[in-house]
C-alpha angles and dihedrals in degrees: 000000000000124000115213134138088019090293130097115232120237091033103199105022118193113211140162124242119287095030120138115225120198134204127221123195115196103169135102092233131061126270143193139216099202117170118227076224102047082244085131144359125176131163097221111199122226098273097021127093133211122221128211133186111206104195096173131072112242143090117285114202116202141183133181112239098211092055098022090191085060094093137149138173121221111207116208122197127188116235126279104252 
């Protein structure tokens, strides 16, 4: 996901179970990748990225703090058996 313009793009990303998202911030300012849930909460520097493993299925809601209408949802499935 890369942060740029004070949005995250993509904006909603669908992934199974065990995937690592990142975080790219290319902006000149800080930014953060804060859960609605406190799942997760990073500063990410202008240049630097932020990885997450979501190892459960559900819907993760999250905002900057910094811009708090920079927000995303990341939706985890569980795999197809």
């Amino acid at each position: 996901v890369v942060m740029q313009n004070h949005y995250y793009s993509p904006e909603t990303l669908e992934v199974p179970t065990g995937t690592t998202v990142t975080w790219t911030n290319r902006n000149g300012t800080n930014h953060s990748v804060t859960s609605e849930d406190d799942l997760f909460n990073a500063t990410v520097s202008p240049d630097d990225s932020y990885n997450y493993t979501f190892d459960e299925a559900g819907t993760f809601d999250y905002y900057c703090t910094f811009h708090p209408d920079m927000t995303g949802t990341i939706e985890v499935n569980s795999p197809e058996e």
